[in-house]
FIVO-975397 format. One record per residue (C-alpha): x, y, z. Coordinates in steps of 0.05 Angstrom, whole numbers, plus 32768, in hexadecimal, padded with zeros to 4 digits. Example, Ala and Ser with C-alpha at 12.3 -4.5 7.8 and 13.67 -1.06 7.14 Angstrom:
2
80F67FA6809C/81117FEB808F/
//
This chain:
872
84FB8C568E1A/84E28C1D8E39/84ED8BDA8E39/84C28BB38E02/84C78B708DE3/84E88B7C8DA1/85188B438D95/84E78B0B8D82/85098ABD8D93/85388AD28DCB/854A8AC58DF7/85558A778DDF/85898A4F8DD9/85AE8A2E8D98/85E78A078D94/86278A028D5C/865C89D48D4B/86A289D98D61/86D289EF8D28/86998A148D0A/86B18A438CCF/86A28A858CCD/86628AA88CB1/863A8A668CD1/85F98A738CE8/85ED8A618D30/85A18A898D3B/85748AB28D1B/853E8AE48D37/85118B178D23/85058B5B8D3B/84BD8B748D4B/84B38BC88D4A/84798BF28D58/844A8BFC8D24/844F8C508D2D/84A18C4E8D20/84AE8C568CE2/84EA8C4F8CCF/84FA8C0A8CF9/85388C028D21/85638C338D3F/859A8C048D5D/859F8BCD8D36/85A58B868D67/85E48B8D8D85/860B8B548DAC/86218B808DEA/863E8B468E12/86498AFD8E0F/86558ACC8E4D/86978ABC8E4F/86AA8AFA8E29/86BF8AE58DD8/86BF8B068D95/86A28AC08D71/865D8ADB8D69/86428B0D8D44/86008B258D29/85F08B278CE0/85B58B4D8CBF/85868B158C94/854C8B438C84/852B8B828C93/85128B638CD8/85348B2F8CD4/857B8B1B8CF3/85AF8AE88CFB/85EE8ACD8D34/861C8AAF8D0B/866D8A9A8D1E/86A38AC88D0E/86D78A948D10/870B8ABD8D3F/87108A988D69/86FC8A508D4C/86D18A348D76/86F589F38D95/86C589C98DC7/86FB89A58DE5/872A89EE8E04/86EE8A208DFD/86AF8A268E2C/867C89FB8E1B/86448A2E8E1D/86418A808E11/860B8AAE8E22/86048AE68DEE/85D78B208E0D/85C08B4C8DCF/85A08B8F8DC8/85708BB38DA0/85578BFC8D93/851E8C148D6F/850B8C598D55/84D58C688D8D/850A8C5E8DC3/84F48C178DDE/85278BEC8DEA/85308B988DF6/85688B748E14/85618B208E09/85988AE88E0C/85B28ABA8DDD/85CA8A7A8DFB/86008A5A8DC8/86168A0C8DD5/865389F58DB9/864889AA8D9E/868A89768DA1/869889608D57/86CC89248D4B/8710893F8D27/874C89258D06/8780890E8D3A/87BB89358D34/880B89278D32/8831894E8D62/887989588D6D/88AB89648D35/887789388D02/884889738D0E/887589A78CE4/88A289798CBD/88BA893A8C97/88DB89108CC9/891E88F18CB2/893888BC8CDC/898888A28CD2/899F88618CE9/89E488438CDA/89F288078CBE/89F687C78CE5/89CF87E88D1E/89A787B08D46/895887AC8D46/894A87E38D6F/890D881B8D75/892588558D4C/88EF888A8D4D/88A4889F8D7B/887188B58D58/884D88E68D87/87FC88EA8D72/87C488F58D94/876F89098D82/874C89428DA5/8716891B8DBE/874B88F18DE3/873A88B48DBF/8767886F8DBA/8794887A8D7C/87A888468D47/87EE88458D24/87F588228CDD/883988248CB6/884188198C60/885987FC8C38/885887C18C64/889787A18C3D/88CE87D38C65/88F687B18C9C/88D487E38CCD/888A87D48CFB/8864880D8D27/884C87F88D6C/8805880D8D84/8830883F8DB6/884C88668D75/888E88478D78/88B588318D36/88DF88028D3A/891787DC8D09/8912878E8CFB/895387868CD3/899A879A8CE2/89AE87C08CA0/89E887BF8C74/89F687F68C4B/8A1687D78C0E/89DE879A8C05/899987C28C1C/897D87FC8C09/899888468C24/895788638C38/890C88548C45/88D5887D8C42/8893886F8C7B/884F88838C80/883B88898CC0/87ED888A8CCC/87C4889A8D03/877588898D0E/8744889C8D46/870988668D57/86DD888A8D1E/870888858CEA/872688CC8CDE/876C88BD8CCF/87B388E68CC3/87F388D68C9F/883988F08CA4/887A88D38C79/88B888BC8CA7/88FD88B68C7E/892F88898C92/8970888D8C78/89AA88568C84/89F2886D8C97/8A2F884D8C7B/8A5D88318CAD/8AA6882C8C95/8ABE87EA8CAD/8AF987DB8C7D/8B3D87E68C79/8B5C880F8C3A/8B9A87FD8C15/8BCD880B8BEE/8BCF87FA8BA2/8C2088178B92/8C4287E68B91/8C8F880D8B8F/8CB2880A8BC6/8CF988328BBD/8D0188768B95/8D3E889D8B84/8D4688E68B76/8D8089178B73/8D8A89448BB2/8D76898E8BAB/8D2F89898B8C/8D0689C08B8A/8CC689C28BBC/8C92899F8B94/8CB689698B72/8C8B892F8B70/8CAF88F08B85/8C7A88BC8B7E/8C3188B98B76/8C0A888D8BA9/8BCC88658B9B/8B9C88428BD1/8B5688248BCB/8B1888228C0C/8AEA87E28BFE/8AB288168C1B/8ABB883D8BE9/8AB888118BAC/8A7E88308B85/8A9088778B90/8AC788A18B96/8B0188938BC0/8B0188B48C0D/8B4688B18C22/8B7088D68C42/8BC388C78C40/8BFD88DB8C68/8C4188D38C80/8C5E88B28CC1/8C9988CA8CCC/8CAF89118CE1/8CD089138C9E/8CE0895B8C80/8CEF89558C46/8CAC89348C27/8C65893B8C25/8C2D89188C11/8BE8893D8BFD/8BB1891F8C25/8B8189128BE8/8BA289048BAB/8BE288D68BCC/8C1589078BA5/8C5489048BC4/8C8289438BC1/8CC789658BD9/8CBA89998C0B/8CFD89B28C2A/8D4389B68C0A/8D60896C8C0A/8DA7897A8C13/8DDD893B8BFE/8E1589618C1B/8DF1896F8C67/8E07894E8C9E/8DC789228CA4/8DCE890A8C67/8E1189028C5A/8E1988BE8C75/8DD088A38C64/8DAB88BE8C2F/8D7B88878C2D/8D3B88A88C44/8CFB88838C63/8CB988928C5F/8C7988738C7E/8C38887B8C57/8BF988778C76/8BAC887C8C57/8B79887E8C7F/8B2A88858C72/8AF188A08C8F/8AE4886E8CC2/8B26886E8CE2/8B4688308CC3/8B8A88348C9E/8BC088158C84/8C0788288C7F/8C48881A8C49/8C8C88318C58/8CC088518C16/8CFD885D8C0E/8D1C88958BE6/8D6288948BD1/8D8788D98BC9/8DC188E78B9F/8DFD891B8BA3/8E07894A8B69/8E4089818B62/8E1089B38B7D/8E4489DC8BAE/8E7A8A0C8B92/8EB58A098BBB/8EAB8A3F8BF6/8EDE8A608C20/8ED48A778C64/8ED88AB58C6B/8EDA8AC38C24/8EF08B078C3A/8F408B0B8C5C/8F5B8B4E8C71/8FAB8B498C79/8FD88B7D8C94/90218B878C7D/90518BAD8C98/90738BD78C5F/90B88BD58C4F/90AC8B7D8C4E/90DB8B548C24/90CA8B308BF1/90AD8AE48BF0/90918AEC8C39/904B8AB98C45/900D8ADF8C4D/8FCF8AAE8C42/8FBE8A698C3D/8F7E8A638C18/8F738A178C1C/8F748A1B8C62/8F2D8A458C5C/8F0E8A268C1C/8EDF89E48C11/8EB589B98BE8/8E7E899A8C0B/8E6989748BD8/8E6989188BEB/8E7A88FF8BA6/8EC6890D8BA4/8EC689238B5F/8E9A89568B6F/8EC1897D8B9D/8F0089888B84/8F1189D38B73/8F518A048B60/8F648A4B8B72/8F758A728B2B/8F6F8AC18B19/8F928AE18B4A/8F818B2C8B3A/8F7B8B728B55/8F958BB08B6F/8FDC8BA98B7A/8FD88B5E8B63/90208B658B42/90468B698B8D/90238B288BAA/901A8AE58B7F/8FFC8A978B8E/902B8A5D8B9C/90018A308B71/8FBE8A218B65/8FB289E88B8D/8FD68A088BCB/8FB68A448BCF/8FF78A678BEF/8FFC8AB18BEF/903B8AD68BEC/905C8B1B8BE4/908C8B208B9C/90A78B658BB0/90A38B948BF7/90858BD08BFB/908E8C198C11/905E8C4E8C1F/90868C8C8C11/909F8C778BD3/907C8CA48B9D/90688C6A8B70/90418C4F8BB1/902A8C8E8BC2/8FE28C8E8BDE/8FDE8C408BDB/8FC98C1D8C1E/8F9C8BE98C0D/8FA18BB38BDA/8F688B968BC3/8F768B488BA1/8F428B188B88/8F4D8ACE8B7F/8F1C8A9C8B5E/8F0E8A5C8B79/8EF18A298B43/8ED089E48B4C/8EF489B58B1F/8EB789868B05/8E8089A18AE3/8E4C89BE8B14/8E0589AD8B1D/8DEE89EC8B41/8DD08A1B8B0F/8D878A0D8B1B/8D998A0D8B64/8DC18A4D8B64/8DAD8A6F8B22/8DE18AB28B30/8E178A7B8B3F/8E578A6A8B19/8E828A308B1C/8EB38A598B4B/8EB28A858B84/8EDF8AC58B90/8F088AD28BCB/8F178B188BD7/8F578B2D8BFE/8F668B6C8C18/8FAC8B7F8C2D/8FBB8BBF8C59/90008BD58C51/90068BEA8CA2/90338C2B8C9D/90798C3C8CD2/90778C798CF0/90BB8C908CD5/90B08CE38CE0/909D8D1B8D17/90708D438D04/90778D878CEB/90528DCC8CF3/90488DF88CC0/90638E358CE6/90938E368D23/90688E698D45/90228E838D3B/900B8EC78D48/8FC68ED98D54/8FA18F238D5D/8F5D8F148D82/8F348F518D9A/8F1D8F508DE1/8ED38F4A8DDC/8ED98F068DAB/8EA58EDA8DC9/8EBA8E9F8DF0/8EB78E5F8DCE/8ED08E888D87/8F0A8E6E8D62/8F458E9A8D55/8F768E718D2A/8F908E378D18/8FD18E088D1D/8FE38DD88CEC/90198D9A8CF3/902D8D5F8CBD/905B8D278CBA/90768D0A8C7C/90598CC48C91/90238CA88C64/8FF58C9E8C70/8FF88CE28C8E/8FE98CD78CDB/8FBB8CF28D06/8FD48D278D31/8FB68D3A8D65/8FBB8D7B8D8F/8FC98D938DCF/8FE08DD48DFE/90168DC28E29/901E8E068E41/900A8E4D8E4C/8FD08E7B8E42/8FC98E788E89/8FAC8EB48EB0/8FA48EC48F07/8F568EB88EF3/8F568E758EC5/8F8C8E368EBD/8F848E3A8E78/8F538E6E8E49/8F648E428E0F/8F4E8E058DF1/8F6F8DE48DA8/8F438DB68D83/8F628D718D8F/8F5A8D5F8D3C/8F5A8DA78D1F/8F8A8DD08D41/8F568E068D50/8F608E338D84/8F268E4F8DAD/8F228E738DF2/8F018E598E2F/8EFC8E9E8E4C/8EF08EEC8E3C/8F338F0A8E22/8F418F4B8E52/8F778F798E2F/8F7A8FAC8E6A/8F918F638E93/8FBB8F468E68/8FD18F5C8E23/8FF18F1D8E06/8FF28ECE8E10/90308EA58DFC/90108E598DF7/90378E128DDD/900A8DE88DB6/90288DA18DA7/901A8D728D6F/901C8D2A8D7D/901C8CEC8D42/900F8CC08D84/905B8CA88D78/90828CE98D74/90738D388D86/90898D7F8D6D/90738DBE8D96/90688E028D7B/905B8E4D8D9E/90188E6C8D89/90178EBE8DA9/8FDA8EDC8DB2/8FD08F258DAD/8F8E8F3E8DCD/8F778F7D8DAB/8F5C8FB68DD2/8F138FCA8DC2/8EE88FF88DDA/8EBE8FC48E13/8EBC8FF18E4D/8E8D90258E58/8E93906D8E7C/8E93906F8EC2/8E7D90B28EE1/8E7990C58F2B/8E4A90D38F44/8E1390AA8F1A/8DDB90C18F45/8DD691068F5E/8D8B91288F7E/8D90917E8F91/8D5C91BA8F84/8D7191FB8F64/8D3F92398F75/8D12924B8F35/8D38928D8F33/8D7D926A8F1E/8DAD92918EE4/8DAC92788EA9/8DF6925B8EA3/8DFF92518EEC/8E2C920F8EFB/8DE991E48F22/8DFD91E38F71/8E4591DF8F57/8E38918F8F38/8E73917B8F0E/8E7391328EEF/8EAE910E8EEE/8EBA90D28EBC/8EEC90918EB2/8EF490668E7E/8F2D902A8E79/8F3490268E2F/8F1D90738E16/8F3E90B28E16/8F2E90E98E41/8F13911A8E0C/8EED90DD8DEE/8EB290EF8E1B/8E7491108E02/8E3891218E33/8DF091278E21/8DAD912B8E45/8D7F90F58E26/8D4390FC8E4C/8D2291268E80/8D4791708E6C/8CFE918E8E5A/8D0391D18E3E/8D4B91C38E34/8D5691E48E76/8D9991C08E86/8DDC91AB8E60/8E1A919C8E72/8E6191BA8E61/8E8A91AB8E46/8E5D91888E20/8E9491548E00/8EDE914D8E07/8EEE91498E4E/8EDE91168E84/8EC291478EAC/8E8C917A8E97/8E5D91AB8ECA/8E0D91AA8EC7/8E0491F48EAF/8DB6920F8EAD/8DA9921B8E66/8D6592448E67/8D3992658EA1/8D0392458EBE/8CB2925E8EAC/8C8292528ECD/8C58928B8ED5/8C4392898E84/8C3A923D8E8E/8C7692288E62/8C9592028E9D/8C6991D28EC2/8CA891A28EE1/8CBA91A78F23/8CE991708F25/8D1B915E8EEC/8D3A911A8EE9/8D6B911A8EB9/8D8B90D88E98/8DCA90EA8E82/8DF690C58E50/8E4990C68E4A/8E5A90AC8E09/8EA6909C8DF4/8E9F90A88DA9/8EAC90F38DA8/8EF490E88D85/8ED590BD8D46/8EB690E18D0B/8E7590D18CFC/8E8390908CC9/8EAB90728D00/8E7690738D37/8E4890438D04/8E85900A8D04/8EA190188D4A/8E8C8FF98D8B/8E7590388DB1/8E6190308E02/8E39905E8E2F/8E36906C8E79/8DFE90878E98/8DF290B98ECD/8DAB90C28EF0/8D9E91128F0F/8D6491288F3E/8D4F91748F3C/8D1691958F5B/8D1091E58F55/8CF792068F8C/8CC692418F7F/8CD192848FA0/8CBA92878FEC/8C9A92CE8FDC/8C7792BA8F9B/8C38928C8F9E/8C43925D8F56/8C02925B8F3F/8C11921A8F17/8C2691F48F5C/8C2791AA8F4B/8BF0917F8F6D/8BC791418F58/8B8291298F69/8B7790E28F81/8B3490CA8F7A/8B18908F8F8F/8AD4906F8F74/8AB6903F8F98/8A7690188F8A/8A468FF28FBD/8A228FBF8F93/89EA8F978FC1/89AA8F6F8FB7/89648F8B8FA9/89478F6D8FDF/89788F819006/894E8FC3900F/89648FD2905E/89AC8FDF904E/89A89024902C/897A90389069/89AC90249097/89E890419076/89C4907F906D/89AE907E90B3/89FD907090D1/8A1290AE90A0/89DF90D890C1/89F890C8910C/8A4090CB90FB/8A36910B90D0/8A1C912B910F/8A4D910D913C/8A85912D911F/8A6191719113/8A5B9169915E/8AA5915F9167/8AB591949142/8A9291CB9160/8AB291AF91A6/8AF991B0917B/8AEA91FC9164/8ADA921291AF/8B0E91F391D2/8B3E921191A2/8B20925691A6/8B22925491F4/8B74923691FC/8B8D925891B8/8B8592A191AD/8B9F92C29169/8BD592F0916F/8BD2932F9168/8BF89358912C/8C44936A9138/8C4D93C09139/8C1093C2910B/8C2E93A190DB/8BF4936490C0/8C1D932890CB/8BF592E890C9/8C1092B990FC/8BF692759111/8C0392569156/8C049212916E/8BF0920991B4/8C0591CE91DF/8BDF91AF9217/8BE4917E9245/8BAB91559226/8BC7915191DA/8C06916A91D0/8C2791719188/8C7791749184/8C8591A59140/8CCF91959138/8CD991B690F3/8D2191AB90D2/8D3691DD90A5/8D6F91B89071/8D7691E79034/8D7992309029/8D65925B8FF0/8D6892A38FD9/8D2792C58FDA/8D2792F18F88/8CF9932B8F9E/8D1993388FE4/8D5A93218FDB/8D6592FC901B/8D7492BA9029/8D419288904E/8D3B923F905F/8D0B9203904F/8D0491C19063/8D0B918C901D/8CD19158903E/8C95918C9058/8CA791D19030/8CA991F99071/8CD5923A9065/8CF09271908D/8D1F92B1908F/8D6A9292909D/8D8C92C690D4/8DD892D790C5/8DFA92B690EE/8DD1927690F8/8DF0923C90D1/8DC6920690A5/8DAC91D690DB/8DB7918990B8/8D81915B90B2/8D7B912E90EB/8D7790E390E6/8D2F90DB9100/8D00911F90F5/8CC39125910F/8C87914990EB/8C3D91669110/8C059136910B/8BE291719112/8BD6916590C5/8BBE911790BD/8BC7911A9074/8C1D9130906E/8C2A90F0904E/8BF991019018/8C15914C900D/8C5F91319007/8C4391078FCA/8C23913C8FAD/8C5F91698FB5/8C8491328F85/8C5291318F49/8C43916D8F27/8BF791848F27/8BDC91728EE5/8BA691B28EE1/8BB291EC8EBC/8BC392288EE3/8B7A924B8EC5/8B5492138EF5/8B7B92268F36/8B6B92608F5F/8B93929D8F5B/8BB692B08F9C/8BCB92F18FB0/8C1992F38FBB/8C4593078FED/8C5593438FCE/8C0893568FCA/8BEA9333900C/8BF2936B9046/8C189351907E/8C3C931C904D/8C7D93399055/8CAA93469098/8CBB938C90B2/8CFA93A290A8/8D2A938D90D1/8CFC935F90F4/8D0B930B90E6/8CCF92DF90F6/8CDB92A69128/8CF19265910C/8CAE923F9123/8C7D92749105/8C98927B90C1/8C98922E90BC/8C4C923490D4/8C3B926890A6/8C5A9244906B/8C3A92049080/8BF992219088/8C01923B9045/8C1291FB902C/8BC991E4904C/8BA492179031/8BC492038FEE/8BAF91BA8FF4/8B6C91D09004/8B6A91EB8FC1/8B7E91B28F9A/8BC891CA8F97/8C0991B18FB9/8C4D91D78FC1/8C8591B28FB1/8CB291968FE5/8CFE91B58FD0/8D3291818FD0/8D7C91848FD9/8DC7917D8FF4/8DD59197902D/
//
C-alpha cells in the first residue's frame, strides 16, 4: 500500500494536566478512507511508539471515523519527576492497503497541589512524651514540604496549649510541666499551607511523664514482735504498711525488703507480709545466747527513693528436744564366765537435753527390757549405770545358742513436751538399744569325726574332682571355725603335692592325674586348726585301676607286596603283630580290619585272645572277571581290649583301641598281561580368552604352531635316521622270536640304565622265580645262585623316558576304566617269541628293557603297570 493521508488533525500537538485521571481525553482525530473501501479500516489507529517510551496514552474509539488519546493513569502523569513533553507516533490501516503514519505531540501542564508531610507524620499519629519538670525546650520537627517547592506556612490549634510552632517546623514547649497540677496529655494540629492556599493537617499527641520525686514511708508503727522458736515456713510475723506521696490517687507502687542477711525472715516485695522462712532453732548455738533478732525494713518506689525501719523479734524456747543419746546404739562385749555386779555402761555419759529453759531438759532412764534383760539391770534412773546381776556361760544348756543380748532402755523428758507438731512420729522419750556379745574362751581341741579316712578314687577322675571329705568339731560354742590343712604326704617323684583340702570344707581334690601303674596308694595328714589348738588325722587314698591305656602293637606301620597268585591261608610275607597293654590281659585282645580289606581278602589269626595274631589271606585275588580292581590295600587295623567282657559289659566299661596302619600292593604275574592294569587320565583344559579387536593374535598363534609343528617333524626325521644308522635291531636268538630292545651309547648323548632289582617273585605259569624293581616295574629271570641285590641309597633311572615321574603315579592309582574300553593284548603265553628257550636266561639289562618297553607301550594305551612294593 502506499502511503496516504488518512489520519485527519495530526500530526498536532495538545497538552494535559499533571495528575490527570484516567479515561481523560487529551486529542481527538478523525480518520478519512477511500470512497471504493468498503468496509473502512483494517488496522484500527494504533499508538506504535511514544517519545520517551510510556504506557500513559492510549487511543480510544469515539465514532465510526472518529477517535480519541485519552490517559490511562499508569503511570500518573506528575509534571514535576516526568518529562515535560511525549511524542506519540500513531498508525493507521485501511482496507485498500494504504497506510498513514502522523505524530501526536502531548504537553504536560504544571498544576499547584497540596503540600505534603513527610517523615513519620506521613504514615502515622505522632505521639510525643515529655517528663515532668522538663525545661522549655524544642520537642519535636515537623518535616513538610510542596511539590512546586513553594515557601511553606506552619499554624498550630488550639492556640491555648503551652506549646508554639516556628516557621522552620519546629514545636516547641513554653511551660515546665507538673504532672500532678496540669494536664497528662495534649493533643496538636499541625497545619501546613503553600502561597495559594492548599493546606494539610496532621494531629501531634503529647503525653506528660510522671517523675517520682518523693520519698515513701512507713505507716506501722510496731516496733518489737515475739514468737515462739520452731515456726513453720510461712508464719506471718507482722504485716507492714507504707504510703508514696506520688502515688496518692492510685494504687500504691512499692516495693519492700529486708537489710540484713537475715535467714530466717522474709518479706514479700508487694504486699509488706512478713514471714518465717528457715527453721528458727532456740536451742542452736546462734541463738542460744541472743535470741533477740533484728531486722531492717526497707520500701522503696519506682523512682529510686526509700526509706528504711529496723524490728526486732523476740524468740522463745519451748520443750521441743527429747533427750538424745549419742550413739543411741552401744555394742558391749563380755567375756563369759563374768561375775556378777561387774560395770558395763554409763548412759548419762552419752545422753542430753538441748533444750535453754532448764525445766525443759530434764529427763530419766526407765524400762529396761529385752533379750536376756533378767542377767543385767540399771543402778537407778537418774544414773544411768549398767551392770551384770549374774555371769554367764556358753556351754551351759540353758544358754545354749545364746550370744547376743539384745536390751532396750527408754529415755523420757520429764516436762511435758512441745514437739508434736514439730516431730509428729515423736514421743516424749527416746530408746537406747544395747547389744551385748557374750565373747566365748576357747576351752576345747577340736575333734574329727573319724581317726582315719579311706578313700577309693579310680585313675582317670578328672583333676580338679573331689573325692571325699573330712570333718572336725570342738565342743566350744559358738562352734569355731576350723580350718584345714595338709601337713604331709601325697607326695610323688613328679608333683610336691597332688592334693589340695578345702581350707573351710574339708574337701579333698587332686592337683594331678592319679597313675595306678605309678603308685597304687597315698597316705596324707590333714590337720584341723580352731586358730588356738590342732588335731591331725590320716586320710589313705586308694587309686583304682581302670582300663586308661590303650594297645600297643609293633609294628604300627608295615608296607610289602604279595604276588596275585598267593594261597589262600598263606601267613602274608611271614607278618606277625605283636601287642602290649599295661592294665589288660593278654587274651583280652581282639583284632579286626575296619577299613581297606575289600573283598575281605585279608584277616588275621588268631583273630582274638592272644597278643599276637598272623595276617592270613582269606580269599584269592580276581581280576580277570573284574571282581578285583585294587592293586594296593591299605588296611587300618584295630586291637581292641574288650574280648574278655560279655556283651552288656562292653556298654558300661571303658574299652581302648590301638591302631595299626598296613601297606599291600599285589604284583600281577610277569607272564600274564592284566587287562584291567590301573592307570588314570589327567587332563588339562585350558582357555585363552582375548579381545575382539584383538584380531592379530589367533593369526600369530596359529602361524608360531605351524613353524614349530614343522620344526619338530624336522627333528624327528633327523632323530629316526641317526638311530637307524648307530642302532641296528638284533637279530633273533637260534630262531627262536625274541623281541629285544637295545640301548646304544655314544659319545654325544649318553644314557646310564642302572636298573636295581629289590624283590623277587614266583612266576604261576612257569614256575620260576624272577625279579622286579618296586619304583619302575622292570622284571627279569633271577639265576640260582645270584643273591637279591639291595636297594641302593641313591638309584638312578634312564631319562630316556621324560615322563617316569608321571608313570610312577599312575602305577599308585588304579585306572578307573573298565577293562571292555582297554585294548586286549596278546599274552606271553600266546605272543611268539614271549617266552625264553629252555635252558637259556635272558641278560639282566634286556629283560628289564623288554619289560620297560612293555610298560611304554602300555602307557601309550592309556594303561599303567603297577610298580610292586616290598621288604627286602
Amino acid at each position: 500500500g502506499r502511503r496516504t493521508r488518512l489520519l485527519k488533525g495530526l500530526p498536532a500537538t495538545s497538552t494535559v494536566e499533571e495528575n490527570a485521571a484516567a479515561g481523560v481525553s487529551v486529542y481527538t482525530f478523525n480518520i478519512t478512507v477511500s470512497p471504493m473501501s468498503s468496509e473502512g479500516v483494517a488496522i484500527l489507529p494504533t499508538i506504535v511508539n511514544s517519545n520517551p517510551l510510556t504506557e500513559a496514552f492510549d487511543i480510544e474509539r469515539k465514532g465510526d471515523l472518529e477517535f480519541s488519546v485519552i490517559t490511562t493513569g499508569n503511570p500518573v502523569l506528575d509534571y514535576e519527576t516526568m518529562p515535560k513533553s511525549f511524542d506519540l507516533q500513531i498508525f493507521v490501516e485501511d482496507t485498500m492497503g494504504r497506510t498513514d503514519l502522523n505524530i501526536l505531540t502531548v504537553q504536560i501542564t504544571d498544576k499547584n497541589e497540596h503540600p505534603v508531610f513527610r517523615g513519620n507524620m506521613a504514615i502515622q499519629t505522632v505521639t510525643i512524651y515529655v517528663l515532668e519538670g522538663t525545661r522549655m525546650e524544642r520537642i519535636y520537627q515537623v518535616d513538610a514540604a510542596d511539590p512546586e517547592n513553594a515557601e511553606l506556612k506552619y499554624t498550630l490549634l488550639p492556640e491555648s496549649v503551652p506549646f508554639l510552632v516556628l516557621e522552620s517546623g519546629a514545636i516547641f514547649s513554653t511551660k515546665v510541666f507538673d504532672y500532678e497540677k496540669d494536664p497528662h496529655c495534649y493533643f496538636l494540629n499541625i497545619t501546613v499551607t503553600d502561597p495559594d492556599g492548599l493546606n494539610s493537617t496532621k494531629t501531634v499527641n503529647i503525653n506528660i511523664i510522671n517523675v517520682n520525686d518523693e520519698r515513701p514511708y512507713f505507716t506501722t508503727q510496731q516496733r518489737i514482735y515475739r514468737i515462739p522458736e520452731e515456726q513453720s515456713p510461712g508464719t506471718v510475723v507482722a504485716n507492714i504498711t507504707a504510703k508514696d506521696p506520688d502515688d496518692e490517687n492510685s494504687p500504691s507502687r512499692l516495693f519492700y525488703s529486708t537489710q540484713s542477711s537475715d535467714r530466717y525472715f522474709s518479706i514479700n516485695p508487694s504486699t509488706g507480709v512478713l514471714q518465717v522462712t528457715g527453721r528458727i532453732d532456740r536451742d542452736a548455738q546462734s541463738l542460744r545466747l541472743h535470741p533477740n533478732i533484728s531486722v531492717i525494713l526497707r520500701v522503696e518506689d519506682c523512682g529510686g527513693h526509700a526509706s528504711e525501719m529496723e524490728i526486732t523479734i523476740i524468740i522463745e524456747d519451748i520443750n521441743d528436744n527429747p533427750p538424745e543419746c549419742n550413739p543411741s546404739t552401744f555394742r558391749k562385749e563380755a567375756n563369759e564366765n563374768m561375775t556378777a555386779g561387774t560395770f558395763l555402761l554409763d548412759l548419762r555419759n552419752y545422753c542430753k537435753d538441748i533444750d535453754v529453759d532448764p525445766s525443759n531438759n530434764q529427763f530419766s532412764f526407765t524400762g529396761l527390757s529385752g533379750f536376756g534383760s533378767n542377767n543385767f539391770a540399771l543402778e537407778s534412773t537418774v544414773s544411768g549405770r549398767l551392770v551384770m546381776t549374774e555371769s554367764i556361760d556358753l556351754e551351759n544348756p540353758a544358754n545354749l545358742g545364746v550370744e547376743v543380748y539384745s536390751l532396750t532402755v527408754r529415755v523420757q523428758d520429764i516436762a511435758c513436751p512441745n514437739y508434736t507438731s514439730k516431730y509428729p512420729f515423736y514421743t516424749s522419750f527416746d530408746i537406747i538399744y544395747i547389744y551385748i556379745r557374750i565373747k566365748p574362751v576357747n576351752e576345747f581341741f577340736p575333734v574329727f569325726g573319724d581317726l582315719s579316712y579311706e578313700f577309693n578314687v579310680p585313675e582317670i577322675t578328672k583333676v580338679g574332682s573331689s573325692i571325699g571329705r573330712v570333718n572336725a568339731r570342738d565342743k566350744d560354742w559358738p562352734p569355731s571355725l576350723i580350718t584345714y590343712s595338709i601337713v604331709a604326704g601325697g607326695g610323688t617323684r613328679d608333683y610336691t603335692n597332688i592334693f589340695w583340702i578345702s581350707p573351710t570344707k574339708g574337701d579333698v581334690k587332686i592337683l594331678a592325674r592319679l597313675d595306678y601303674e605309678t603308685t597304687q596308694k597315698h597316705i596324707l595328714t590333714v590337720q584341723a586348726s580352731d586358730q588356738e589348738r590342732t588335731a591331725t588325722a590320716s586320710v589313705t587314698v586308694n587309686v583304682l585301676e581302670v582300663n586308661d591305656e590303650e594297645p600297643v602293637c609293633s609294628p604300627n606301620f608295615y608296607s610289602f607286596q604279595i604276588p596275585v597268585s598267593l594261597a589262600v591261608g598263606t601267613n602274608i610275607n611271614g607278618f606277625r603283630i605283636e601287642c602290649q597293654d599295661r592294665d589288660s590281659d593278654p587274651r583280652s585282645f581282639r583284632y579286626f580290619i575296619n577299613e581297606g580289606n575289600v573283598n575281605n581278602h585279608f584277616i588275621f589269626s588268631p583273630s582274638a585272645g592272644s597278643n599276637t595274631s598272623r595276617l592270613i589271606l582269606a580269599s584269592r585275588f580276581d581280576y580277570e572277571s573284574g571282581l578285583d580292581t585294587n592293586w594296593i590295600y591299605r588296611l587300618h587295623v584295630y586291637i581292641t581290649d574288650d574280648n574278655l567282657l560279655s556283651a552288656r559289659d562292653k556298654s558300661t566299661h571303658l574299652i581302648n583301641t590301638g591302631t595299626v596302619t598296613l601297606s599291600i600292593r599285589v604284583i600281577p604275574n610277569p607272564t600274564t598281561v592284566i587287562a584291567t592294569t590301573p592307570g588314570f587320565t589327567v587332563v588339562t583344559k585350558r582357555e585363552n580368552l582375548y579381545s575382539e579387536s584383538a584380531w592379530y593374535v589367533p593369526f600369530v598363534i596359529t602361524l608360531g604352531s605351524l613353524l614349530l609343528l614343522g620344526l619338530l617333524g624336522y627333528l624327528g626325521f633327523l632323530l629316526a635316521t641317526w638311530v637307524r644308522t648307530c642302532c641296528p635291531l638284533a637279530g633273533k636268538a637260534d630262531g627262536t622270536p625274541l623281541i629285544h630292545f637295545t640301548f646304544c651309547l655314544c659319545s654325544q648323548t649318553m644314557t646310564k640304565l642302572n636298573t636295581v632289582f629289590d624283590g623277587e617273585a614266583r612266576d604261576p605259569v612257569t614256575g620260576k622265580m624272577y625279579e622286579f624293581n618296586t619304583q619302575s616295574g622292570a622284571r627279569r629271570w633271577k639265576k640260582n645262585d645270584e643273591p637279591l641285590q639291595p636297594a641302593p641309597a641313591t638309584q638312578v633311572t634312564s631319562s630316556a623316558t621324560g615322563d617316569s615321574g608321571q608313570r610312577s603315579d599312575r602305577a599308585e592309582a588304579p585306572s578307573k576304566k573298565e577293562p571292555s574300553e582297554k585294548k586286549k593284548e596278546p599274552t606271553a603265553e600266546t605272543k611268539p617269541g614271549a617266552k625264553p628257550l629252555a635252558g637259556q636266561s635272558e641278560a639282566p639289562g634286556q629283560h628289564g628293557l623288554r619289560l620297560q618297553k612293555q610298560k611304554e607301550e602300555s602307557e601309550d594305551r592309556g594303561l599303567s603297570l603297577p610298580a610292586p612294593q616290598g621288604r627286602y
